[in-house]
MIVEX-877889 format. One line per field, with one value per residue: y negated, x negated, z of N, C-alpha, C in turn; residue number from 1; residue in one letter. Coordinates in Angstrom, 1 decimal. Layout:
# residues N
nyy <- (Y  ...)
nxx <- (X  ...)
nzz <- (Z  ...)
cayy <- (Y  ...)
caxx <- (X  ...)
cazz <- (Z  ...)
cyy <- (Y  ...)
cxx <- (X  ...)
czz <- (Z  ...)
n <- (NUM  ...)
res <- (A  ...)
***
This chain:
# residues 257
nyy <- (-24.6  -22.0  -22.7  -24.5  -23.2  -21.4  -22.9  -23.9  -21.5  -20.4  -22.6  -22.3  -19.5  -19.9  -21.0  -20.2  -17.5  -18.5  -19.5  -21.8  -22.4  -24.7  -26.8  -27.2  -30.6  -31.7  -31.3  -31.1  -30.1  -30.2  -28.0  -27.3  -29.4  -27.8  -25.2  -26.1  -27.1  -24.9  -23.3  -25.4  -25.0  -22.6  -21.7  -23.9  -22.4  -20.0  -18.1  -14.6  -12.4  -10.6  -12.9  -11.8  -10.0  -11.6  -13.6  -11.2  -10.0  -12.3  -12.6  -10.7  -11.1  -13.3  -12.2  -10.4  -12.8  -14.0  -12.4  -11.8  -14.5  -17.8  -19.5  -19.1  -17.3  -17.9  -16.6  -14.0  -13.6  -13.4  -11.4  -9.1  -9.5  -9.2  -10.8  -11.7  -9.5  -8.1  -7.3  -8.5  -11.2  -11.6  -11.6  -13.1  -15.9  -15.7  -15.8  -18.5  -20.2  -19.7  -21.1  -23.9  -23.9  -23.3  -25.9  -27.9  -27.3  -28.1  -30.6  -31.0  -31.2  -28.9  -26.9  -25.7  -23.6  -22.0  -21.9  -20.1  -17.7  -16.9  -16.5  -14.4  -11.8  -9.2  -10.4  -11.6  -13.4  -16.4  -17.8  -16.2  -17.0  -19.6  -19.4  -18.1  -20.1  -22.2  -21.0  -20.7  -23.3  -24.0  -22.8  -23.2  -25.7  -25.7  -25.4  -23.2  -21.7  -21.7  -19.5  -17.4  -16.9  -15.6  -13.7  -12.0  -11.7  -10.4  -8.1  -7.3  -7.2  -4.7  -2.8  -3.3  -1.3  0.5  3.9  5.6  7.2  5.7  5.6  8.4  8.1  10.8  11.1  9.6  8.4  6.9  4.3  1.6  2.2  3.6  1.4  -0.7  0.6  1.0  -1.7  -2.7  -1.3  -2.3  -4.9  -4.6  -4.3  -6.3  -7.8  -6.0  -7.1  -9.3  -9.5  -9.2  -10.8  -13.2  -14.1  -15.5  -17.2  -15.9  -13.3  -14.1  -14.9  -12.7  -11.1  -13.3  -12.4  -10.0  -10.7  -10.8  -8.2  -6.8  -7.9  -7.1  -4.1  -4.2  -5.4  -3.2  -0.4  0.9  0.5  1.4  4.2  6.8  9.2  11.3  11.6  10.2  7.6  7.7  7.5  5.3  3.4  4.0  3.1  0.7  0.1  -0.2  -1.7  -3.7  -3.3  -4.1  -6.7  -7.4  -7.3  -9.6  -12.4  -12.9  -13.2  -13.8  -15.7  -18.1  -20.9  -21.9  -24.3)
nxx <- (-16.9  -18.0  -20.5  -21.6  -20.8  -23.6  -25.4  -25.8  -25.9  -28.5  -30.1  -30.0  -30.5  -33.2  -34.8  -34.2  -35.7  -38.1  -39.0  -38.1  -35.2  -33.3  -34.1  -33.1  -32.3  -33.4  -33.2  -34.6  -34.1  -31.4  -29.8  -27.7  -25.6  -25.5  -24.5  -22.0  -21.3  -20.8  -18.7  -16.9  -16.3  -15.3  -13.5  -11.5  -11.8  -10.2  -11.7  -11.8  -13.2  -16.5  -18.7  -21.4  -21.9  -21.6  -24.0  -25.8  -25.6  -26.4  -29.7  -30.4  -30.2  -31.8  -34.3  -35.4  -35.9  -37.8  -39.7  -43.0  -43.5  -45.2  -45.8  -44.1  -45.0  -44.3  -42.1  -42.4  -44.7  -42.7  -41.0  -42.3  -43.2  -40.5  -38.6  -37.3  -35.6  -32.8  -30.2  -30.3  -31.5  -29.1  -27.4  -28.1  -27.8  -25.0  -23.6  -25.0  -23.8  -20.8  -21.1  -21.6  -19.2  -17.0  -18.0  -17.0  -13.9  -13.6  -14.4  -12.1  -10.0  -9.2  -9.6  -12.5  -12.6  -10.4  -11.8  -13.7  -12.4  -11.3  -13.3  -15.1  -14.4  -15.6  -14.8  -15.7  -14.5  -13.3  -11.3  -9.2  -9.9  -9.8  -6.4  -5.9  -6.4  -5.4  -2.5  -2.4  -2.8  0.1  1.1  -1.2  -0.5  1.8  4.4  4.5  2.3  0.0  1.3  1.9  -0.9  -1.8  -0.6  -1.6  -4.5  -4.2  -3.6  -6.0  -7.8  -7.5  -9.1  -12.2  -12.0  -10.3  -10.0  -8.7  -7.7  -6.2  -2.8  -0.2  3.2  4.9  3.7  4.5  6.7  8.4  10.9  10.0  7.0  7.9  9.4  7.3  5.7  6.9  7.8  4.8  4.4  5.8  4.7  2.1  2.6  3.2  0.9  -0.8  -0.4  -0.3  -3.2  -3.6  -2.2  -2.2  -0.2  -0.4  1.3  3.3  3.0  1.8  3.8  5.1  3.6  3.2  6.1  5.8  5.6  7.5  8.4  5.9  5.7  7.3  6.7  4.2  6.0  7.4  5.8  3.3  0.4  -2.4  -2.2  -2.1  -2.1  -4.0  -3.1  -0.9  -1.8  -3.7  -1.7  -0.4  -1.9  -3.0  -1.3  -1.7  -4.0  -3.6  -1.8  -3.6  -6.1  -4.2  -4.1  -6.9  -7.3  -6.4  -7.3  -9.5  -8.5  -9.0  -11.2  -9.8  -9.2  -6.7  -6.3)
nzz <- (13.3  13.3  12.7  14.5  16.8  16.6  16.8  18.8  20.2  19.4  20.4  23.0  23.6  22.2  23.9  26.8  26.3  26.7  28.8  29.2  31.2  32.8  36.1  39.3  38.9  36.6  32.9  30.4  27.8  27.2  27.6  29.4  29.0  25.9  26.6  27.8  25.0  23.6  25.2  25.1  22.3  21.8  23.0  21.3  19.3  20.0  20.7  21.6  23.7  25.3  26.6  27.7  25.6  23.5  23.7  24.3  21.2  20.2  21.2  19.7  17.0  16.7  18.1  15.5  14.1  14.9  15.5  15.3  13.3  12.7  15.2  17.1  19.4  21.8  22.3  21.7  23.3  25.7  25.3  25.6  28.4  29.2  29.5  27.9  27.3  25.8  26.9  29.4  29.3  27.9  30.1  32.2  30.2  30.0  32.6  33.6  31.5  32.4  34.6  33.8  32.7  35.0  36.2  34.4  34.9  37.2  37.5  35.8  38.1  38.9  42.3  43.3  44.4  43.9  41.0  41.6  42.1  40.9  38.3  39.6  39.1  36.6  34.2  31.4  29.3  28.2  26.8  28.6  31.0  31.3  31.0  33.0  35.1  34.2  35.0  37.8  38.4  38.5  40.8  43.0  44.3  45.5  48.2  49.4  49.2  50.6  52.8  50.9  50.0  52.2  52.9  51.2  51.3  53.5  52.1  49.8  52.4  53.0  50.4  51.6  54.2  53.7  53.4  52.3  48.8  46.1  46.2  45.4  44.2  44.2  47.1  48.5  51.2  53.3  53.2  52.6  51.4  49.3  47.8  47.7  46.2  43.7  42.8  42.5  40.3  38.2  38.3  37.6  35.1  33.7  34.2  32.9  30.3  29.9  30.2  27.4  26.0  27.0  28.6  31.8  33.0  33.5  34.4  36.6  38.0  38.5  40.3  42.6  43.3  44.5  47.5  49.1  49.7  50.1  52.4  53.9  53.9  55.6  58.3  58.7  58.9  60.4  59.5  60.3  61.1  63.7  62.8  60.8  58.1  57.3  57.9  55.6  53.4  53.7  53.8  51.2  49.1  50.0  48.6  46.3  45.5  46.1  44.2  42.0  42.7  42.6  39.8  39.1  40.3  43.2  45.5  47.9  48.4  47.9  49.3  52.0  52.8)
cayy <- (-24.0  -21.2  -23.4  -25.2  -22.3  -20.5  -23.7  -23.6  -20.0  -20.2  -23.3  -21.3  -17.8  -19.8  -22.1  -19.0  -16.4  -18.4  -19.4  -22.9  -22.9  -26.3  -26.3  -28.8  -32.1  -31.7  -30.5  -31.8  -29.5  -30.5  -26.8  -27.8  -29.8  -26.4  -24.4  -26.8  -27.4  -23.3  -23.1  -25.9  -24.3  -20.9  -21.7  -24.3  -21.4  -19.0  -16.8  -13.6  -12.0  -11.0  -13.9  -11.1  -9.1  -12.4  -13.9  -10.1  -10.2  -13.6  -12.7  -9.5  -11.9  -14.8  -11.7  -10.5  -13.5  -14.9  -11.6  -12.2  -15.7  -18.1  -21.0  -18.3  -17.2  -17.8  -15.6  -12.5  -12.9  -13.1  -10.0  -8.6  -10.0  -9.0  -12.2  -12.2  -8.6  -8.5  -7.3  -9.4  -12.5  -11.9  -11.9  -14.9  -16.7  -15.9  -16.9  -20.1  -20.5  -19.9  -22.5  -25.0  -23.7  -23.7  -27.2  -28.8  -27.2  -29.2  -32.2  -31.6  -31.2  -27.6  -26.8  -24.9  -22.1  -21.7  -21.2  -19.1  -16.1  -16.8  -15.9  -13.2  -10.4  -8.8  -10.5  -13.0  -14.1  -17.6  -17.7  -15.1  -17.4  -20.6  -19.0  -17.8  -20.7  -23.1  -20.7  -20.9  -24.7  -24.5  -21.7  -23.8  -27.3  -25.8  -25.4  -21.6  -20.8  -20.9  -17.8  -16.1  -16.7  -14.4  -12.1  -11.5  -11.7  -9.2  -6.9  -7.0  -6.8  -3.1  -2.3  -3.2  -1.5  1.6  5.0  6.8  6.7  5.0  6.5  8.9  8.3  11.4  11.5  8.5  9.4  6.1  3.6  0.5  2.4  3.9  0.3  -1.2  1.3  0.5  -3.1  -3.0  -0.7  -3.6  -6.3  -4.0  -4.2  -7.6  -8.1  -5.8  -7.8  -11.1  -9.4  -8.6  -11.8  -14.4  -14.7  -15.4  -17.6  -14.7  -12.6  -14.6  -15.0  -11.6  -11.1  -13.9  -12.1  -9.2  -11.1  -10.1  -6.5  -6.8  -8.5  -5.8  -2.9  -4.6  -5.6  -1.9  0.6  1.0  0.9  2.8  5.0  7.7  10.5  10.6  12.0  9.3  6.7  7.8  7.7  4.0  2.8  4.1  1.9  -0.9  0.1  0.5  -2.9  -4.3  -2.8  -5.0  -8.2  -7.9  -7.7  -11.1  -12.8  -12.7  -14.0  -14.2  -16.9  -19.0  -21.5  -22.2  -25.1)
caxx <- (-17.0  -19.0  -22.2  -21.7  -21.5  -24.4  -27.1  -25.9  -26.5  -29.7  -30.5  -29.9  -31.1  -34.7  -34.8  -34.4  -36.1  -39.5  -38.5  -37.1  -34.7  -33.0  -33.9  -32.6  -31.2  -33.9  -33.1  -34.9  -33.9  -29.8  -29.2  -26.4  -24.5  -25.4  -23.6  -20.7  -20.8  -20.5  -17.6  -15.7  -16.3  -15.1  -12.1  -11.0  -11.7  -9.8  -12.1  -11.6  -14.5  -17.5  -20.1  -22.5  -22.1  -22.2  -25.1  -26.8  -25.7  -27.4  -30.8  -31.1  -30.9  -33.1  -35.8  -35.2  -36.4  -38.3  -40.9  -44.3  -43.6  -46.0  -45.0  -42.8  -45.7  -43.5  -41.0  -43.2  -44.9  -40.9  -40.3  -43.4  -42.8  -39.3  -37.7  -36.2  -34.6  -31.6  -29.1  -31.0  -31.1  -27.6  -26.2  -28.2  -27.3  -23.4  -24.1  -25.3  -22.4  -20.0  -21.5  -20.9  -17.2  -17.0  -18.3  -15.7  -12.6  -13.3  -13.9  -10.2  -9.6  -9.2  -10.6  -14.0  -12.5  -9.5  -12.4  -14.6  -11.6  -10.8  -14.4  -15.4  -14.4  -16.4  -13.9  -16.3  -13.3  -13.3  -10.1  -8.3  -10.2  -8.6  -5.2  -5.4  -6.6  -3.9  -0.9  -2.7  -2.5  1.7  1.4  -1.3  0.1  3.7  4.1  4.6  1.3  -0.9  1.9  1.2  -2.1  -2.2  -0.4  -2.3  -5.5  -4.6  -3.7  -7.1  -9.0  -7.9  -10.0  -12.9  -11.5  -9.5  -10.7  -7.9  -7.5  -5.0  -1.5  0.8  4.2  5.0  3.5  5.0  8.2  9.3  11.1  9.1  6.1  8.1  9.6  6.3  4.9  7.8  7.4  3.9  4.4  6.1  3.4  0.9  2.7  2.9  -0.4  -1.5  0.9  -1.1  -4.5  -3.5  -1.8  -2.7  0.8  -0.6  2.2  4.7  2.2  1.6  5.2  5.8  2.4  4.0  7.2  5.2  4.9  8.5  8.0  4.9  5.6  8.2  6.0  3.6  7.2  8.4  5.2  2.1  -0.6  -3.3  -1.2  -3.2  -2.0  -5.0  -2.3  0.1  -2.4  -4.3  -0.8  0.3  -3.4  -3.8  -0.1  -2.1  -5.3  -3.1  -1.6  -4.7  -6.1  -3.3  -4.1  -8.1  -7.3  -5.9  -8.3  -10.3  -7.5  -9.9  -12.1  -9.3  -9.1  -5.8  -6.0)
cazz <- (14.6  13.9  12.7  16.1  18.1  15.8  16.7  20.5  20.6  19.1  21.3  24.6  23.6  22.1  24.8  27.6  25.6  26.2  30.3  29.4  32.1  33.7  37.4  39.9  38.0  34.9  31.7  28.9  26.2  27.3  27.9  30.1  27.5  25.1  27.1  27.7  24.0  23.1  25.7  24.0  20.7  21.6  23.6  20.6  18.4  20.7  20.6  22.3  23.5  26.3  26.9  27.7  24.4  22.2  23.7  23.4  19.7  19.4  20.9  18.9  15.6  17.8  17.7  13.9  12.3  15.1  15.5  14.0  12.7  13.2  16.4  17.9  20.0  23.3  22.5  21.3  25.0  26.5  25.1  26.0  29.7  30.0  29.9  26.9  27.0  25.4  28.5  30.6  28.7  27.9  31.0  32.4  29.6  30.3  34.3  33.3  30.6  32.8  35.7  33.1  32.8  36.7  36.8  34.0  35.4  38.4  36.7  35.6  38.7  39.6  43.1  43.4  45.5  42.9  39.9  41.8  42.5  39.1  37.5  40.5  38.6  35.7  32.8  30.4  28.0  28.1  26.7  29.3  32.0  31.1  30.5  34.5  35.7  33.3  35.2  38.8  38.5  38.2  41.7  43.9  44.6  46.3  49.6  49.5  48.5  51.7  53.0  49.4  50.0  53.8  52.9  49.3  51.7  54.9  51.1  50.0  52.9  52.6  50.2  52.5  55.1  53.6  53.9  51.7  47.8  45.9  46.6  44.1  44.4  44.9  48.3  49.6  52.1  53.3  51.7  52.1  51.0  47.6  47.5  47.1  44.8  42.1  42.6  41.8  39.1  37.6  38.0  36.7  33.7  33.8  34.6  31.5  28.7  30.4  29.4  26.2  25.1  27.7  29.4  32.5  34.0  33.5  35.4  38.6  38.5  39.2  41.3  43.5  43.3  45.5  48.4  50.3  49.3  51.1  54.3  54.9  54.4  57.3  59.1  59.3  58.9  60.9  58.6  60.9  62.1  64.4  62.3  59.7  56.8  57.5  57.8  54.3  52.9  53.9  53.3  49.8  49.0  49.5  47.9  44.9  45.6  46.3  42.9  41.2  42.7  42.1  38.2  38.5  41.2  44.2  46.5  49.6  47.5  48.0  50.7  52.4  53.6)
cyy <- (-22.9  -22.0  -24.0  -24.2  -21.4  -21.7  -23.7  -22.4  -20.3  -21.1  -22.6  -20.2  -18.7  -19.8  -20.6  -17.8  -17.0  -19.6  -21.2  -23.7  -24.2  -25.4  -27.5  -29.8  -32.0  -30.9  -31.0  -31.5  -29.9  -29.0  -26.7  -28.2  -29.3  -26.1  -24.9  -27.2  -26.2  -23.1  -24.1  -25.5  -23.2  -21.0  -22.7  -23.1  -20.2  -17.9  -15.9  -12.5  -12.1  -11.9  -13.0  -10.4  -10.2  -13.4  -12.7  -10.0  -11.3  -13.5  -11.3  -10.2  -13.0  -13.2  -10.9  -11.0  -14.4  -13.8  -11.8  -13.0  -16.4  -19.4  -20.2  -17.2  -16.7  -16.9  -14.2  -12.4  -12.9  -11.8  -9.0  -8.2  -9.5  -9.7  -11.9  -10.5  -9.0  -8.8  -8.3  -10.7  -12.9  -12.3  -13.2  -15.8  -16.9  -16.2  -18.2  -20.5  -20.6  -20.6  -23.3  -24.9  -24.0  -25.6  -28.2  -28.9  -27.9  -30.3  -32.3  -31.4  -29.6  -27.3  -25.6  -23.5  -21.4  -20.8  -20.1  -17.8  -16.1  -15.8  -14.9  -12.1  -10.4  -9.3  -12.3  -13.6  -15.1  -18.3  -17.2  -16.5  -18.9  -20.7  -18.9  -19.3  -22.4  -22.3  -20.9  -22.3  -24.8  -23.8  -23.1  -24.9  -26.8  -25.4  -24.0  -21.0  -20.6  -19.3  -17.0  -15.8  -15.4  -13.5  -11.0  -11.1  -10.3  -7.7  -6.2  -7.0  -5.3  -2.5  -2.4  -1.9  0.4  3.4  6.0  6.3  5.8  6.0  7.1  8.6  9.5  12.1  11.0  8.9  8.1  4.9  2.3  0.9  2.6  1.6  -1.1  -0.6  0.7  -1.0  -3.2  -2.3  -1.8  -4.4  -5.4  -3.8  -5.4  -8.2  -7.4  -6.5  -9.0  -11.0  -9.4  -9.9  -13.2  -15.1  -14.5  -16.0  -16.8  -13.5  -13.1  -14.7  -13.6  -10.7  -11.8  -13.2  -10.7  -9.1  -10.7  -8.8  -6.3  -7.0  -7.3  -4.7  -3.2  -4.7  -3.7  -0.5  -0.4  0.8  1.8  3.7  6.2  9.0  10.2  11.2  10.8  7.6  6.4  7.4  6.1  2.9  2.9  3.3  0.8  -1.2  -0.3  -1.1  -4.4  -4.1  -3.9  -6.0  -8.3  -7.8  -9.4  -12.4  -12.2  -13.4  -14.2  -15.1  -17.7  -19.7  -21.7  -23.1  -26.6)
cxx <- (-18.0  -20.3  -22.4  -21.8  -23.1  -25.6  -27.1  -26.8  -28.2  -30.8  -31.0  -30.6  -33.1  -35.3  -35.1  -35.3  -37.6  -39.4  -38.4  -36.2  -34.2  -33.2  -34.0  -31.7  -32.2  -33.4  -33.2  -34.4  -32.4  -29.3  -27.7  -25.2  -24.6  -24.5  -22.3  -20.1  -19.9  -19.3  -16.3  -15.3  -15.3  -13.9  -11.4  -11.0  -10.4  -10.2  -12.1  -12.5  -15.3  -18.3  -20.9  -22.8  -22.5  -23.8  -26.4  -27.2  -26.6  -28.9  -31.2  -31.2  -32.3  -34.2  -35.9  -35.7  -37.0  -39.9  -41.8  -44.5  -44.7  -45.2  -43.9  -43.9  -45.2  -42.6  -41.2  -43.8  -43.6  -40.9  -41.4  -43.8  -42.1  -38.4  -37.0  -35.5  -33.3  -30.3  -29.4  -31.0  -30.0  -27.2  -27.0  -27.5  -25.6  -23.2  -24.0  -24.3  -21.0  -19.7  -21.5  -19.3  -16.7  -16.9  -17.2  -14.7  -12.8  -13.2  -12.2  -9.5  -9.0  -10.1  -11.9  -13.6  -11.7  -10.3  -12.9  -13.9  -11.5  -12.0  -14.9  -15.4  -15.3  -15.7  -14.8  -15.6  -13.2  -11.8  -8.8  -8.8  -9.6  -7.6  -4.9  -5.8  -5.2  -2.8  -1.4  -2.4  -1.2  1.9  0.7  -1.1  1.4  2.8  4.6  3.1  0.4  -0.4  1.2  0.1  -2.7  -2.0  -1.1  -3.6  -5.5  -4.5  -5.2  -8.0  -9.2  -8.8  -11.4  -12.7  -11.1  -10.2  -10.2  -8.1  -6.6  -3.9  -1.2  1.7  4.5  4.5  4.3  6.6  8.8  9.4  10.5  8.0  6.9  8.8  8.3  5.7  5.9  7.9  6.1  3.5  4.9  5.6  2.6  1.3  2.8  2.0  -1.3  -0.9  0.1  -2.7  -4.9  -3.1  -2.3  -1.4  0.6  0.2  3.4  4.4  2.2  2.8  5.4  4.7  3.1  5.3  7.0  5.6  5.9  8.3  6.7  4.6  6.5  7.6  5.0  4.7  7.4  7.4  3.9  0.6  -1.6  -2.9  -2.2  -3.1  -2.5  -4.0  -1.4  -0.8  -3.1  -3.4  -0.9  -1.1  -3.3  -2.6  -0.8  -3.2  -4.5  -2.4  -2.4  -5.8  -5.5  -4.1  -5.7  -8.4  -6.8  -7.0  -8.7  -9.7  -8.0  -10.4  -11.3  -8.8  -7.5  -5.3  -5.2)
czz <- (14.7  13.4  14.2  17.1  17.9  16.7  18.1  21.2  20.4  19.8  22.5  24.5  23.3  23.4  26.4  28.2  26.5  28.2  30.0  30.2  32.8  35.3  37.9  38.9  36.9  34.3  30.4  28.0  26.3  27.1  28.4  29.0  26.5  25.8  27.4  26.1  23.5  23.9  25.0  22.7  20.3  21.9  22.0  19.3  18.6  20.4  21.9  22.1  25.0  25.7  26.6  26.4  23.2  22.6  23.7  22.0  19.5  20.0  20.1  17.7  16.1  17.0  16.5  13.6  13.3  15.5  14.4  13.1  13.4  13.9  17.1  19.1  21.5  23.3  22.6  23.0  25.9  26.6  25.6  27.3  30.3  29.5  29.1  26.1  26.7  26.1  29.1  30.3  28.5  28.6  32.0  31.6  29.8  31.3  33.8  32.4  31.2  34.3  35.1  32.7  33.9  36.6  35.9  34.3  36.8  38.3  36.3  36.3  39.7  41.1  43.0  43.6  44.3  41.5  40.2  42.0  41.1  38.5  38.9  40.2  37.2  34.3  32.8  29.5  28.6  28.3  27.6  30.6  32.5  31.5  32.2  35.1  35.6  34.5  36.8  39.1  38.8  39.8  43.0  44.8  45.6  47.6  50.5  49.8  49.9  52.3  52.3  50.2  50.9  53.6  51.7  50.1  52.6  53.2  50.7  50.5  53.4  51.9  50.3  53.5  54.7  53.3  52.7  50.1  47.1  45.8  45.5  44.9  45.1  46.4  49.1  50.3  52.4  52.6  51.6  51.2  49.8  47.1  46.7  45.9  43.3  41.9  41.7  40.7  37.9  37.1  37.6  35.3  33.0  33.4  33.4  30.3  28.8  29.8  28.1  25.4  25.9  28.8  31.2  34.0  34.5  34.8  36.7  39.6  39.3  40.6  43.0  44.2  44.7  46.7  49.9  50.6  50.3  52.3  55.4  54.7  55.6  58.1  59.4  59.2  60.2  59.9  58.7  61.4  62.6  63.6  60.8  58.1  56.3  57.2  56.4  53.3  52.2  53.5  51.7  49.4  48.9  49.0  46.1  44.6  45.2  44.9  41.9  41.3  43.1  40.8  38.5  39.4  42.3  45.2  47.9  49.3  48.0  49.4  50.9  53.0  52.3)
n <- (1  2  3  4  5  6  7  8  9  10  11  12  13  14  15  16  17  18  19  20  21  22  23  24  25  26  27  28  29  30  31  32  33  34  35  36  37  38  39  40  41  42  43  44  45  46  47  48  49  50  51  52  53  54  55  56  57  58  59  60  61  62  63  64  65  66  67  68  69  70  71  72  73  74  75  76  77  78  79  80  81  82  83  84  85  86  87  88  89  90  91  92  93  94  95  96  97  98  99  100  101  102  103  104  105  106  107  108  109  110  111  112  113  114  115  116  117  118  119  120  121  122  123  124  125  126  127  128  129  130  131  132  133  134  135  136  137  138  139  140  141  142  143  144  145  146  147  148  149  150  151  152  153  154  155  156  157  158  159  160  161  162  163  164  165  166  167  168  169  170  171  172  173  174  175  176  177  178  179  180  181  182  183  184  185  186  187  188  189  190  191  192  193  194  195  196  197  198  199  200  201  202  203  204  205  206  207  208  209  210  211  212  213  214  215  216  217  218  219  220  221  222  223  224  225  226  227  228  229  230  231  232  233  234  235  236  237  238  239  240  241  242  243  244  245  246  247  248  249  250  251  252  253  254  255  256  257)
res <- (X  X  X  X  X  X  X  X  X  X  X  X  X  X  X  X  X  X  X  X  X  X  X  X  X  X  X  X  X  X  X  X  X  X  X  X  X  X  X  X  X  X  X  X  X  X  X  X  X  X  X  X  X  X  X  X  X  X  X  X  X  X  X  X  X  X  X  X  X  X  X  X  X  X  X  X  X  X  X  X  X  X  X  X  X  X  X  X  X  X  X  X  X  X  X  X  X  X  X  X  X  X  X  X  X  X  X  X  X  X  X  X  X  X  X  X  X  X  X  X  X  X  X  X  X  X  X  X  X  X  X  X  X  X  X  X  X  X  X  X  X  X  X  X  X  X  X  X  X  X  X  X  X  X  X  X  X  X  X  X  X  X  X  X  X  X  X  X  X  X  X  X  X  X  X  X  X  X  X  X  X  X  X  X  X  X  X  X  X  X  X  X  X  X  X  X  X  X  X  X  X  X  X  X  X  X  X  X  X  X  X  X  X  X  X  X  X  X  X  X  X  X  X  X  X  X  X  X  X  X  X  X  X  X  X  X  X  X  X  X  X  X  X  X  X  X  X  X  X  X  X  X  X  X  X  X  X)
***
């Protein structure tokens, strides 16, 4: 596994480094089927880990032992260029790595919308990305989930929207508002035990579990309320909410239909 990921890497990072690129439906060098190879590798490995830091690691060796060789020409003007900075190559390289992760979980049938909340946020672990998308599979099929879905949506389009911080407890006065705060004190612990080991169907469980807690703080509060103390109050509650459920996805991504 690691020789297989080692010639991938070095495939992708040359291949990159020296503007290579697949564009449209070409791809001579099979870049494509690299990057799908290094994703199968890594996840059969379970490796646990940023994309962006191991494909930095791999072009800082790439330019080690390929500076001032002779037939390495293209890469010395890369670097020279730009192109084949280290950050900068990295995190193309993890882009494109993870548009061939995108594109197989559909093939296994996952919808498009489903992956894209999934990968939306700033987490490159392969492994962690799977693991949410494996427990979302057992959640999107019922016939609960469009509801989830609205009420998870009108949550985070607070923090668009919200003006105030996220709440302390100790401010909050009524009891839907402390009701939710200790709920989602809950799932945030949840939701950290899931990042840490991968239990991501225990997580959604109780993510899910939210969703009454939630309908009744919209059911019995104002949210804008004209009195800007009161309003900051009941706002930051669901920034803090809203907080929660953009560690786990991008719950607007997802279509409802």
């Amino acid at each position: 596994r690691a020789l297989a990921a080692a010639e991938r890497l070095d495939v992708l990072v040359g291949c990159f480094g020296v503007g290579l690129e697949p564009k449209g439906g070409g791809d001579p060098q099979g870049l494509r089927r690299a990057a799908l190879g290094l994703v199968h590798t890594l996840l059969a490995a379970s490796w646990r880990g940023d994309l962006d830091g191991l494909f930095q690691a791999a072009v800082g060796v790439y330019h080690q032992h390929a500076t001032g060789r002779p037939g390495f020409e293209g890469w010395t003007a890369g670097v020279e260029g730009g192109s084949a900075d280290p950050a900068g190559l990295g995190s193309r390289l993890a882009v494109f790595t993870l548009a061939r992760f995108k594109a197989w979980q559909v093939d296994l049938g996952r919808s498009a919308d489903l992956v894209d909340a999934v990968l939306a946020g700033s987490n490159r672990d392969l492994v962690d990305l799977a693991a949410r998308l494996d427990a979302f599979a057992g959640f999107a099929g019922t016939g609960s989930f469009a509801t989830i879905l609205q009420t998870f949506k009108r949550v985070m389009n607070i923090l668009d929207q919200a003006e105030a911080a996220e709440a302390d407890r100790a401010s909050l006065v009524e009891p839907q508002a402390l009701d939710l705060f200790d709920a989602a004190t809950g799932v945030g612990s949840a939701i950290d035990r899931a990042e840490r080991d991968g239990s991501w169907s225990e997580a959604l469980t109780a993510v899910v579990g939210l969703t009454p807690t939630i309908q009744a703080f919209f059911d019995g509060l104002l949210v804008n309320d004209p009195d800007p103390v009161v309003r900051a109050r009941r706002q930051g509650t669901l920034v803090r909410v809203a907080t929660l459920l953009a560690r786990v996805a991008d719950f607007r991504r997802i279509s409802t239909r």
